[in-house]
mmCIF file as Biopython writes it, N, C-alpha, C and O atoms, coordinates in Angstrom:
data_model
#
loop_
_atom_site.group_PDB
_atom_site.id
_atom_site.type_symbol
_atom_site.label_atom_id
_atom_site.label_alt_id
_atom_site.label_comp_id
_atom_site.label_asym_id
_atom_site.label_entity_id
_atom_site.label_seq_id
_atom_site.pdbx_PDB_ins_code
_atom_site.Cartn_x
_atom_site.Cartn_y
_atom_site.Cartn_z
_atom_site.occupancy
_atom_site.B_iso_or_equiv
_atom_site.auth_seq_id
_atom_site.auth_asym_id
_atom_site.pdbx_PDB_model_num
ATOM 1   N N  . UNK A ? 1  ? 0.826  -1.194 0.000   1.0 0.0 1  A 1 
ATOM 2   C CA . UNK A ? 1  ? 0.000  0.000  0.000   1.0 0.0 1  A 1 
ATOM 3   C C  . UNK A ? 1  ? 0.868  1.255  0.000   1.0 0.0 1  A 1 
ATOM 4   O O  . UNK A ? 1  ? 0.798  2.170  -0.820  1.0 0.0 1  A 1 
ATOM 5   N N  . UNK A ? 2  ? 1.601  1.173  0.921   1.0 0.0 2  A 1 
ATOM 6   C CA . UNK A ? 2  ? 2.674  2.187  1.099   1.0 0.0 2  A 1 
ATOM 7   C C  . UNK A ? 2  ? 3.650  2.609  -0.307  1.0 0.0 2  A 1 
ATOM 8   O O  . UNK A ? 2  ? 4.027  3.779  -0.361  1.0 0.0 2  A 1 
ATOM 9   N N  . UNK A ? 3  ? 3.955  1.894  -1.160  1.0 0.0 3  A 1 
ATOM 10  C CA . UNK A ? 3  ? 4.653  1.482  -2.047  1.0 0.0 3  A 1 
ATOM 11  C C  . UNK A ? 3  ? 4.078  2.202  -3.578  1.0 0.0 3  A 1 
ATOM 12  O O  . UNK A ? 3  ? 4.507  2.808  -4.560  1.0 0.0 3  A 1 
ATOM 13  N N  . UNK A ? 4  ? 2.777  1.648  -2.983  1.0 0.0 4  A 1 
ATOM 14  C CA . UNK A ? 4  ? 1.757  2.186  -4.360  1.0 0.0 4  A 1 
ATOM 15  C C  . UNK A ? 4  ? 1.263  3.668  -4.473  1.0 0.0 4  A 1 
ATOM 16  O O  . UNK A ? 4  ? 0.850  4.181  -5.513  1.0 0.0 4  A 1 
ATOM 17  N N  . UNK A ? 5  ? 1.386  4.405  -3.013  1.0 0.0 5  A 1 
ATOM 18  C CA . UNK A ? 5  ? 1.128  5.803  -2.900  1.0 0.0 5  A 1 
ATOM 19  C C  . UNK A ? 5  ? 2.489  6.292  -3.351  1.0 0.0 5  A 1 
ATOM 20  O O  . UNK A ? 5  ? 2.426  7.020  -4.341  1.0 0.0 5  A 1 
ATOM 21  N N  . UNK A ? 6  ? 3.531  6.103  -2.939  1.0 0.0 6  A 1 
ATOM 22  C CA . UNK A ? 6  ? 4.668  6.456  -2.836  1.0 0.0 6  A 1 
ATOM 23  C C  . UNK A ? 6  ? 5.069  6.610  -4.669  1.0 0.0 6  A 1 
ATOM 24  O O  . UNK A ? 6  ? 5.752  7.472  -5.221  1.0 0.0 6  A 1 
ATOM 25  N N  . UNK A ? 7  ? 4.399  5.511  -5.224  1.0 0.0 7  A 1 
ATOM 26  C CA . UNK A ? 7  ? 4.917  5.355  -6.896  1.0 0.0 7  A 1 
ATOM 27  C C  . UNK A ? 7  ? 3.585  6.383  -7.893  1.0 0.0 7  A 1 
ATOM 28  O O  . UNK A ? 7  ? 3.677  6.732  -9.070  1.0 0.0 7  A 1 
ATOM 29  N N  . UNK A ? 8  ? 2.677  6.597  -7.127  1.0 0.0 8  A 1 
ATOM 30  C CA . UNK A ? 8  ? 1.503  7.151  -7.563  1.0 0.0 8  A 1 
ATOM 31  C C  . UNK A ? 8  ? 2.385  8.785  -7.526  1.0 0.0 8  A 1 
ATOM 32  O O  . UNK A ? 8  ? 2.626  9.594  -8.422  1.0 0.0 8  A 1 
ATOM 33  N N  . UNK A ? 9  ? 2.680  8.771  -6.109  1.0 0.0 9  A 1 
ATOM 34  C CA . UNK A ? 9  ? 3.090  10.467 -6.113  1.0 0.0 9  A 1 
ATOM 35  C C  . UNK A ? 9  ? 4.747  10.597 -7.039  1.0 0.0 9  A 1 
ATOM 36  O O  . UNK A ? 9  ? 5.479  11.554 -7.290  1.0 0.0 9  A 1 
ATOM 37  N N  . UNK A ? 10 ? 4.787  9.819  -7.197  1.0 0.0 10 A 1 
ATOM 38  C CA . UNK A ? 10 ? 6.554  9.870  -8.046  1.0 0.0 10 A 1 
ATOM 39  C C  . UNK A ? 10 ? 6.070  10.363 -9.295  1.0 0.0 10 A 1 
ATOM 40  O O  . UNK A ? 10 ? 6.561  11.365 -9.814  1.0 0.0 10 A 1 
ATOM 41  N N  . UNK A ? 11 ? 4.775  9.464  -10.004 1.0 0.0 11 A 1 
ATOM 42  C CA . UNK A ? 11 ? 4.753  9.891  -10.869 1.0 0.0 11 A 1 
ATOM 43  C C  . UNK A ? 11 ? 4.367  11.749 -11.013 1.0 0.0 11 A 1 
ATOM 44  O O  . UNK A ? 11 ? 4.853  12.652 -11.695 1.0 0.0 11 A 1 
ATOM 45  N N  . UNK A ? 12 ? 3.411  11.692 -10.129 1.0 0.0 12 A 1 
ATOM 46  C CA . UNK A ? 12 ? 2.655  12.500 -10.109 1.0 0.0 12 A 1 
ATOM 47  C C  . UNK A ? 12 ? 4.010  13.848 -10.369 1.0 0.0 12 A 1 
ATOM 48  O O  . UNK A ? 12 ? 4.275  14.490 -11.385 1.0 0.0 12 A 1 
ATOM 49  N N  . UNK A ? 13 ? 4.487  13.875 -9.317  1.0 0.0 13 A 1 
ATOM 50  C CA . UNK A ? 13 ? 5.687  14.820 -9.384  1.0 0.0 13 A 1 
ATOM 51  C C  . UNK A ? 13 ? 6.939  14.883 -10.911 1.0 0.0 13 A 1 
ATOM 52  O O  . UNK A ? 13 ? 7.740  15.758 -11.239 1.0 0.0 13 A 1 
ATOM 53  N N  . UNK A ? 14 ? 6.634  13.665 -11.476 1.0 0.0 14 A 1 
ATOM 54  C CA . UNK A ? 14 ? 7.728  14.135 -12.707 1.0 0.0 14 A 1 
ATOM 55  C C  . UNK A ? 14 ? 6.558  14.069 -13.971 1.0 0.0 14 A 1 
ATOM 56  O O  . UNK A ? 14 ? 6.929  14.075 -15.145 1.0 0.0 14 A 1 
ATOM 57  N N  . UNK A ? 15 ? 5.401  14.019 -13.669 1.0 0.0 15 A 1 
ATOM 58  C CA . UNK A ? 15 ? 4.657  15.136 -14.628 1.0 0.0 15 A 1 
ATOM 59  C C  . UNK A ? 15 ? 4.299  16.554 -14.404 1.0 0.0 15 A 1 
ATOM 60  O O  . UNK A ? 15 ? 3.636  17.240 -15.183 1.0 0.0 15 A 1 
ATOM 61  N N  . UNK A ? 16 ? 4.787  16.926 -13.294 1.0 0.0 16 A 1 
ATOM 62  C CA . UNK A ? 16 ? 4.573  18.309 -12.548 1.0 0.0 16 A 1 
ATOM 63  C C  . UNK A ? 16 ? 6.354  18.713 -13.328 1.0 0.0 16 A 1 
ATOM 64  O O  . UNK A ? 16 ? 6.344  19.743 -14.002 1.0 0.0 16 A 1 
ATOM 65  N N  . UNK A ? 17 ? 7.571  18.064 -13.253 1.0 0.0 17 A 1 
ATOM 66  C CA . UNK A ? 17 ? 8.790  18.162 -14.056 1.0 0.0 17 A 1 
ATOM 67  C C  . UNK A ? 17 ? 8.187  18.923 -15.509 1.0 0.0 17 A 1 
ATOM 68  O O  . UNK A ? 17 ? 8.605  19.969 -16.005 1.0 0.0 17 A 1 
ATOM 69  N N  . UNK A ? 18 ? 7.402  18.301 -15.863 1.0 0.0 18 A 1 
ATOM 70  C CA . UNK A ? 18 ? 7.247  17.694 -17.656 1.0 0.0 18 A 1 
ATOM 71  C C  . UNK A ? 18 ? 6.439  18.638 -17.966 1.0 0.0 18 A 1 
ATOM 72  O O  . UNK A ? 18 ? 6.851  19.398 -18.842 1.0 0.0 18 A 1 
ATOM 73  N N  . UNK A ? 19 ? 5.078  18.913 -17.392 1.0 0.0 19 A 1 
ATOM 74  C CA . UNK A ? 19 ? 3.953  19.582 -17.505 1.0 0.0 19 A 1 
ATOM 75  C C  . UNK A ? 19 ? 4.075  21.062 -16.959 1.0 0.0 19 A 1 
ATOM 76  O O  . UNK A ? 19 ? 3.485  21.992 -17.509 1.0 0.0 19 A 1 
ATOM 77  N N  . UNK A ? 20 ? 4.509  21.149 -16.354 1.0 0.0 20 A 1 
ATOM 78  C CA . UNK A ? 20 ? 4.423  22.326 -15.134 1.0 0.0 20 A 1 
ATOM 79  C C  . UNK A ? 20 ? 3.015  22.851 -14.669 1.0 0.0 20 A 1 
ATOM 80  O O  . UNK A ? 20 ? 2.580  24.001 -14.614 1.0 0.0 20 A 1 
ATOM 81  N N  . UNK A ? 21 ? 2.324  21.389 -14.286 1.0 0.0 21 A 1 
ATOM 82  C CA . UNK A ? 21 ? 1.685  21.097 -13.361 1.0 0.0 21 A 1 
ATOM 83  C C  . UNK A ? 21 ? 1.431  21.145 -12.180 1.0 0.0 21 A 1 
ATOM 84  O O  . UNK A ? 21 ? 2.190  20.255 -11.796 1.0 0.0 21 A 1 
ATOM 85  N N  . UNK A ? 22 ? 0.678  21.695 -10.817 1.0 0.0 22 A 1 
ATOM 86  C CA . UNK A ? 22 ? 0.632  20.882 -9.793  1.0 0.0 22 A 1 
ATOM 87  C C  . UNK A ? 22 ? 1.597  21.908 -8.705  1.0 0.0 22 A 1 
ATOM 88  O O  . UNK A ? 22 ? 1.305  22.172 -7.539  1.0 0.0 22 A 1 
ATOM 89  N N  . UNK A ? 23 ? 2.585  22.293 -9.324  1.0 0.0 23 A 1 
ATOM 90  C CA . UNK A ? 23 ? 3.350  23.365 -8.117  1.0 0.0 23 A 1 
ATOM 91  C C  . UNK A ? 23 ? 3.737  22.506 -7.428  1.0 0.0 23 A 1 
ATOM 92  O O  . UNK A ? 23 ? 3.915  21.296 -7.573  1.0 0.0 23 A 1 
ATOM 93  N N  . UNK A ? 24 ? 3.930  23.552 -6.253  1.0 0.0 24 A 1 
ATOM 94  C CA . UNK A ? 24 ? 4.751  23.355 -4.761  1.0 0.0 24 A 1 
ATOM 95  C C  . UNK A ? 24 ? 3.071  21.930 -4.257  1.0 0.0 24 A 1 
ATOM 96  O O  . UNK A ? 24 ? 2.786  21.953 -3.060  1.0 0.0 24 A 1 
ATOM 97  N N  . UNK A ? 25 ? 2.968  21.810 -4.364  1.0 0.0 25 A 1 
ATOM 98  C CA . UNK A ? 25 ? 1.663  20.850 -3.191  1.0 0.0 25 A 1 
ATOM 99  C C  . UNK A ? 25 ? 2.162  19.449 -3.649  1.0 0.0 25 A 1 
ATOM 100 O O  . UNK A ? 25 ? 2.422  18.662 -2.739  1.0 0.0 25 A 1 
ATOM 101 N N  . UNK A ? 26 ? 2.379  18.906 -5.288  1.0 0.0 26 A 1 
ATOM 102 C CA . UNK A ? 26 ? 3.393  17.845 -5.379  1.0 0.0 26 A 1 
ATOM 103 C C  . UNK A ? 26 ? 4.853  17.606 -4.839  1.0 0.0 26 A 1 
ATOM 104 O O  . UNK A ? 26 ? 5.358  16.557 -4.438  1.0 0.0 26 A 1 
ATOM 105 N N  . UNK A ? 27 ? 5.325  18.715 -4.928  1.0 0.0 27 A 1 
ATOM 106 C CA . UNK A ? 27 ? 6.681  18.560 -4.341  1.0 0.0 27 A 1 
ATOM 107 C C  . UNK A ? 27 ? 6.220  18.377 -2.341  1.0 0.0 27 A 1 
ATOM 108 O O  . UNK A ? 27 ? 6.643  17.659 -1.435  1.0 0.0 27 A 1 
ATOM 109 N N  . UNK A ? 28 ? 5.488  19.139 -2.413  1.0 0.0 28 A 1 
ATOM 110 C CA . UNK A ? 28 ? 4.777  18.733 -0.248  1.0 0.0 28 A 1 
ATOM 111 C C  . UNK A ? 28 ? 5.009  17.345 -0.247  1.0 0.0 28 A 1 
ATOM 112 O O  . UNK A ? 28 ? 5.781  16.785 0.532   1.0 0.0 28 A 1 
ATOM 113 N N  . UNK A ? 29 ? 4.087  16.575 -1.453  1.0 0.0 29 A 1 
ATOM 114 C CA . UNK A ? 29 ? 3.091  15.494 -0.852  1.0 0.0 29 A 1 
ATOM 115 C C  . UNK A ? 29 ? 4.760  14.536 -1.209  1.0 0.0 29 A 1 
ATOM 116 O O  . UNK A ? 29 ? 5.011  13.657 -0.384  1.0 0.0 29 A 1 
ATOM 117 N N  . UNK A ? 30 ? 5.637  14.700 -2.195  1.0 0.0 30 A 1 
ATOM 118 C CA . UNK A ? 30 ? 6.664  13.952 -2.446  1.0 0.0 30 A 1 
ATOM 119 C C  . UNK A ? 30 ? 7.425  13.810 -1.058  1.0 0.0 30 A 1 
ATOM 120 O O  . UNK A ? 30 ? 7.837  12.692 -0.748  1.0 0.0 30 A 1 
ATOM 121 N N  . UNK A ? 31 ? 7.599  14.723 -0.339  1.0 0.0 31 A 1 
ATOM 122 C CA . UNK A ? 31 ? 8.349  15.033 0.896   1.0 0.0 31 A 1 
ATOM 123 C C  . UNK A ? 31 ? 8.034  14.388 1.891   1.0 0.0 31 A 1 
ATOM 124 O O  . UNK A ? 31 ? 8.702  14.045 2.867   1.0 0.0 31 A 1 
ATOM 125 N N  . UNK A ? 32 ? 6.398  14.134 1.477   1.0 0.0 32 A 1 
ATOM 126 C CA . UNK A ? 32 ? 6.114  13.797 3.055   1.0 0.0 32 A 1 
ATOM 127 C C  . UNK A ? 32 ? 5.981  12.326 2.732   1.0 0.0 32 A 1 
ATOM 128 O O  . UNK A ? 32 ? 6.261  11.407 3.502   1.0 0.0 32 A 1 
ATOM 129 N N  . UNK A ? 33 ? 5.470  12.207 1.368   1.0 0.0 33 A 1 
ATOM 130 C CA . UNK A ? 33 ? 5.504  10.533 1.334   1.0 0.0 33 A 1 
ATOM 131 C C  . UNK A ? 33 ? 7.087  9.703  1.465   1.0 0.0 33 A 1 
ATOM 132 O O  . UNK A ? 33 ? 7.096  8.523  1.818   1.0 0.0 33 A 1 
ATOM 133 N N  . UNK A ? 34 ? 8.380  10.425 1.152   1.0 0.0 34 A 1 
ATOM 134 C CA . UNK A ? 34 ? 9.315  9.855  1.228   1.0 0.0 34 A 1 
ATOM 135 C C  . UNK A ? 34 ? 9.845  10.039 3.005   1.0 0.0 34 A 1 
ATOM 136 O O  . UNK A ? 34 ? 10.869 9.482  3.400   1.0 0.0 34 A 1 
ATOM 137 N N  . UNK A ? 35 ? 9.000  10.863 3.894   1.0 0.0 35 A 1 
ATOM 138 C CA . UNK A ? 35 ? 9.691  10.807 5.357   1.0 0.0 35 A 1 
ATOM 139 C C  . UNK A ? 35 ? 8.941  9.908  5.797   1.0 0.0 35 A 1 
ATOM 140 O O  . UNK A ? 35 ? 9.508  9.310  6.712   1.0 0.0 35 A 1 
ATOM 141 N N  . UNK A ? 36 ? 7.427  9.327  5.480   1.0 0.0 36 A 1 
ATOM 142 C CA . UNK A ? 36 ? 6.498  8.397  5.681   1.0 0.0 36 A 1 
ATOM 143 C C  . UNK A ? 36 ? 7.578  7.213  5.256   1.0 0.0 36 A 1 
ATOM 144 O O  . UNK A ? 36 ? 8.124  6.532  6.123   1.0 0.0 36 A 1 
ATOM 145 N N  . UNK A ? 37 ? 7.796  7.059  4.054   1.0 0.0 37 A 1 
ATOM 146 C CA . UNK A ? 37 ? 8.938  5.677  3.813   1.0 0.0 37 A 1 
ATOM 147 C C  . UNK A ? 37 ? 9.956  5.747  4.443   1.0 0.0 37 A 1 
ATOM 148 O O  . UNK A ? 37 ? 10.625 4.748  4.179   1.0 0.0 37 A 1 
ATOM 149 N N  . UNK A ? 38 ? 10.515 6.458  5.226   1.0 0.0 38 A 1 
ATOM 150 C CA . UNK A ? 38 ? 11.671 6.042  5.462   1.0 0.0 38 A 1 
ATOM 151 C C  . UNK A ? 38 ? 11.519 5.499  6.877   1.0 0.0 38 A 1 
ATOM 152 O O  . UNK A ? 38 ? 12.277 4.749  7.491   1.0 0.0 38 A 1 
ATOM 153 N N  . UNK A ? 39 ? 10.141 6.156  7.328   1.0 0.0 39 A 1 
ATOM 154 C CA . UNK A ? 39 ? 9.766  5.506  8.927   1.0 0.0 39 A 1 
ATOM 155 C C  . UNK A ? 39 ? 9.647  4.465  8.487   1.0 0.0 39 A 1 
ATOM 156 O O  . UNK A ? 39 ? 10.602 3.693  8.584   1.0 0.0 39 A 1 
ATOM 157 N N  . UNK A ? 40 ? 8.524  4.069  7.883   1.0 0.0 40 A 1 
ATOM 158 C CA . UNK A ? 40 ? 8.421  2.841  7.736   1.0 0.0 40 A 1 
ATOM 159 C C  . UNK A ? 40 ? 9.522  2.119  7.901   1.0 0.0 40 A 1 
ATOM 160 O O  . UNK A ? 40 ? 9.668  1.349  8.851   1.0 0.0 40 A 1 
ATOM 161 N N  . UNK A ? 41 ? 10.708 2.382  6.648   1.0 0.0 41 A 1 
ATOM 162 C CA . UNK A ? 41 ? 11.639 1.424  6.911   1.0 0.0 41 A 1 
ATOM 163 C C  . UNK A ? 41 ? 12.468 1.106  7.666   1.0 0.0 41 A 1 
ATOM 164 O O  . UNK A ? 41 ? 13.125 0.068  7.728   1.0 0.0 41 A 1 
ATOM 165 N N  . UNK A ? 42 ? 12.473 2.214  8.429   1.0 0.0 42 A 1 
ATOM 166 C CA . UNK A ? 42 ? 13.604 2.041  9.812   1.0 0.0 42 A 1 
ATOM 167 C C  . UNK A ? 42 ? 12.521 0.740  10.987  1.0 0.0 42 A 1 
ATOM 168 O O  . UNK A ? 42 ? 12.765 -0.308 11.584  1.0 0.0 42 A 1 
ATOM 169 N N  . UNK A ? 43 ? 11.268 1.676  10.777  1.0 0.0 43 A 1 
ATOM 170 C CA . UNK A ? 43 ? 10.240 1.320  12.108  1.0 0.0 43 A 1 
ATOM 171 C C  . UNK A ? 43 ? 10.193 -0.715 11.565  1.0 0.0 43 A 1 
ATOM 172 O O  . UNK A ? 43 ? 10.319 -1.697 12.297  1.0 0.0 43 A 1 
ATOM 173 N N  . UNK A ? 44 ? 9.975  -0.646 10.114  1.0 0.0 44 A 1 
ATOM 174 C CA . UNK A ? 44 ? 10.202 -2.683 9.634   1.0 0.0 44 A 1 
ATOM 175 C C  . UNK A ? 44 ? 10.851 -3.252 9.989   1.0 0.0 44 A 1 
ATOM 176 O O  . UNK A ? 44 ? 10.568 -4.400 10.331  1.0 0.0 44 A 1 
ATOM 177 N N  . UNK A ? 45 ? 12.293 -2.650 10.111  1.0 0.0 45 A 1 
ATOM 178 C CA . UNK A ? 45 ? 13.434 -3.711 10.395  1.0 0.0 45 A 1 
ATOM 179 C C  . UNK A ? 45 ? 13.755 -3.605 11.599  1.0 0.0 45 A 1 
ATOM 180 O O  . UNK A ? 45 ? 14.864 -4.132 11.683  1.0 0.0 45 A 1 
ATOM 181 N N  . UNK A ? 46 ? 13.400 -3.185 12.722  1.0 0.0 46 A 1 
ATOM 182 C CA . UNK A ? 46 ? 13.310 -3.190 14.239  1.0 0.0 46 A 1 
ATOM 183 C C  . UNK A ? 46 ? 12.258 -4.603 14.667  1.0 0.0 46 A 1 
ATOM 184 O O  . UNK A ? 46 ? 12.484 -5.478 15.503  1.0 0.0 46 A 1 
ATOM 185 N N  . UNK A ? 47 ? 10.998 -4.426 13.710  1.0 0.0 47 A 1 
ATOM 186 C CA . UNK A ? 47 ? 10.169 -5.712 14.504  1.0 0.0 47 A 1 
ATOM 187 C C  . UNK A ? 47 ? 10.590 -6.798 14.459  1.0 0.0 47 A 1 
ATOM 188 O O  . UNK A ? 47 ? 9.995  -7.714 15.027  1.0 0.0 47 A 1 
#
């Protein structure tokens, strides 16, 4: 699930590159989905 938001907003952000689409609120949601992954991955390999 995590994985699939994370690849949803990737794209999303390098058609905001391409298009000049979307502004600063893609680049937010990129930021926050990659500090969301990285908890995750620290918080996975602890259990």
């Amino acid at each position: 699930m995590l994985w699939t938001i994370f690849l949803i907003i990737l794209v999303l952000w390098l058609l905001g590159f391409i298009g000049g689409v979307g502004g600063g609120l893609i680049h937010l949601l990129l930021v926050i989905a990659l500090v969301v992954l990285i908890f995750q991955l620290i918080t996975g390999r602890r259990a």
